[in-house]
C-alpha positions as CSV (number, residue, x, y, z in Angstrom):
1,X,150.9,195.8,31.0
2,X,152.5,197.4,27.8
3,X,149.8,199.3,25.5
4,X,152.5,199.8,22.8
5,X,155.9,200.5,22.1
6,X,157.7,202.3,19.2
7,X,161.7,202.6,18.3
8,X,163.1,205.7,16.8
9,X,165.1,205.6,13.8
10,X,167.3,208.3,14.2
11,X,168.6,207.8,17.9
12,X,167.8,203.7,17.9
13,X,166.3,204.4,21.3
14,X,162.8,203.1,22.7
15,X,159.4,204.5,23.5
16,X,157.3,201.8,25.4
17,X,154.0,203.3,26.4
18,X,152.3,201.0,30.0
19,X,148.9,200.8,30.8
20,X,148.4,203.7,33.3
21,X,147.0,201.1,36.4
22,X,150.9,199.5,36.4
23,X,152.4,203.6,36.0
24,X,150.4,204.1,39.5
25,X,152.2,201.4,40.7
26,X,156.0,202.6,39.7
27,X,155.2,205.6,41.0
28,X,158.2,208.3,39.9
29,X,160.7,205.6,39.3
30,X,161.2,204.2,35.9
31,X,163.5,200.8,35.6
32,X,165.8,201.0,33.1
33,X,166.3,197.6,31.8
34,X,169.8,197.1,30.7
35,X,169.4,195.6,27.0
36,X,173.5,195.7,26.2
37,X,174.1,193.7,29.5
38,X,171.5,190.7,28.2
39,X,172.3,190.8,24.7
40,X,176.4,190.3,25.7
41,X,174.6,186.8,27.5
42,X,174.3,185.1,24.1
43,X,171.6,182.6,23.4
44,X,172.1,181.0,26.9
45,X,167.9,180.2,27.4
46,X,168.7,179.8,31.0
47,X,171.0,182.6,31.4
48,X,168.3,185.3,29.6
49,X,165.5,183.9,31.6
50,X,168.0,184.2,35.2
51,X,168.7,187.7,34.3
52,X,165.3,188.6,33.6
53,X,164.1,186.6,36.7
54,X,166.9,188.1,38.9
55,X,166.1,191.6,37.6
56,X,163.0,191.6,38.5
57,X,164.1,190.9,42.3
58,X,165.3,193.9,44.4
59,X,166.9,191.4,46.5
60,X,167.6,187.5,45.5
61,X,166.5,185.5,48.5
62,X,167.6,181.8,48.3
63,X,165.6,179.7,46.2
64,X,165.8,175.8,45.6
65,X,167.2,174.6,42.5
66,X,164.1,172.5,42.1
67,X,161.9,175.7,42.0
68,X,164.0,177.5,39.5
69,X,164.0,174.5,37.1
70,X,159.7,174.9,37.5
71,X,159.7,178.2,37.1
72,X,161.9,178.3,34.3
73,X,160.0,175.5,32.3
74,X,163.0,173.5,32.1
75,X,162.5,169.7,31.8
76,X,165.6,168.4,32.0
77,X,166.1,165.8,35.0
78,X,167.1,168.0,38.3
79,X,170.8,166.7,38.1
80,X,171.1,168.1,34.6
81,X,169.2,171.6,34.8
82,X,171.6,171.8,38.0
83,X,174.7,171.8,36.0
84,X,173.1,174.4,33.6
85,X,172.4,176.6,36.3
86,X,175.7,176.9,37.2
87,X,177.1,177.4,33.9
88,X,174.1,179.7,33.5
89,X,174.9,181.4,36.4
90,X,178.6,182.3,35.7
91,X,177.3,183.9,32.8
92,X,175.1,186.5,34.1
93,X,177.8,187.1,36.9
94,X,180.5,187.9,34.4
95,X,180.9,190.9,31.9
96,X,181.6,194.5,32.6
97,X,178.8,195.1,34.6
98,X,176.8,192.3,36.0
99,X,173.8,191.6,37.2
100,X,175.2,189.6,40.0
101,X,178.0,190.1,42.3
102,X,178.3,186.8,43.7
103,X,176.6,183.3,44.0
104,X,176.4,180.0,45.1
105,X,174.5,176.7,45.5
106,X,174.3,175.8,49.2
107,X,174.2,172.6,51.1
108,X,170.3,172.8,51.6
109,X,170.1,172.7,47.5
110,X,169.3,176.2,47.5
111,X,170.4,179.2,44.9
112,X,172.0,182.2,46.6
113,X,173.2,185.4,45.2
114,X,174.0,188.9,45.7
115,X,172.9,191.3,43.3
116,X,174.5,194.3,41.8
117,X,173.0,197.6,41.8
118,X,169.9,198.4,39.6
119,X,170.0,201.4,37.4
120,X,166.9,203.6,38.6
121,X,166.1,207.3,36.7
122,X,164.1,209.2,39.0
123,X,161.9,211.2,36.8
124,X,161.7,215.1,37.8
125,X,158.6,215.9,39.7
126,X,157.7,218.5,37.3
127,X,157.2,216.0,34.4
128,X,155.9,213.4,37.2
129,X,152.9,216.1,37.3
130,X,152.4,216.5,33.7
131,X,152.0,212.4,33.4
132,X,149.4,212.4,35.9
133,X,147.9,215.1,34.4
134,X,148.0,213.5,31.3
135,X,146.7,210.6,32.2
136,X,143.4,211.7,34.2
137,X,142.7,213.8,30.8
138,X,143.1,210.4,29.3
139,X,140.7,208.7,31.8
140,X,138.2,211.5,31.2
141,X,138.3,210.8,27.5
142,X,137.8,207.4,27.9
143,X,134.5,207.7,30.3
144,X,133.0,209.9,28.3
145,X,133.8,208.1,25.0
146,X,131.8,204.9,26.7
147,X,128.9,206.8,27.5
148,X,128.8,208.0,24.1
149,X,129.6,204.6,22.4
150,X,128.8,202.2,24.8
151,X,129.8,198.4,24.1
């Protein structure tokens, strides 16, 4: 998914270059993944992994508390990982601007939550162009490099 990434010295700020096949997929929206929000969540294992596991959800639908503790990796018994969630939980819904709005455990066991909005840059169509420019000159290059020097 990531080819490489590089951070600037001067303005601190990040340059992550993703393998073209996944930029077709994003089309002209770029996420912008809100580093300040999940470095205020401390080292709160299940909280990172929720935020990064909400994030990636345009909208939460309600998932068991027995799935999350699988997908997480957790192996604590499902009575314990429940009380982390929660705890875990009213972490990433708290701060100046978090991730979720609202949430709750229902009676069928199940994790619900609302979440807030995600921060989208539209990229101009103009440099949209000069990408996919860029990366069909790319392509090219790459053919014709493997006819050259094949594996």
């Amino acid at each position: 998914m990531l080819v490489g990434a590089l951070r600037h010295e001067k303005t601190g700020h990040f340059e992550i270059e993703i393998n073209p096949k996944v930029m077709d997929l994003l089309g002209n929206e770029v996420i912008c993944n809100d580093l300040e929000r999940k470095v205020a969540l401390g080292k709160n294992q299940l909280a990172l992994w929720l935020h990064d596991y909400l994030s990636s959800h345009r909208v939460i639908y309600p998932v068991s508390v027995d799935e999350l503790r699988v997908l997480s990796g957790s192996e604590k018994e499902l009575k314990k990982f429940r009380y982390e969630l929660k705890k875990s939980m009213a972490i990433v819904s708290t701060g100046n601007d978090p991730l979720v709005k609202s949430w709750a455990i229902n009676g069928d066991d199940k994790l619900t939550a609302e979440k807030g909005a995600t921060k989208v840059v539209l990229i101009p169509k103009s440099t949209e162009l000069k990408l996919a420019h860029a990366r069909k000159r790319n392509m090219i290059d790459q053919a014709r490099n493997q006819r050259v020097n094949p594996l």
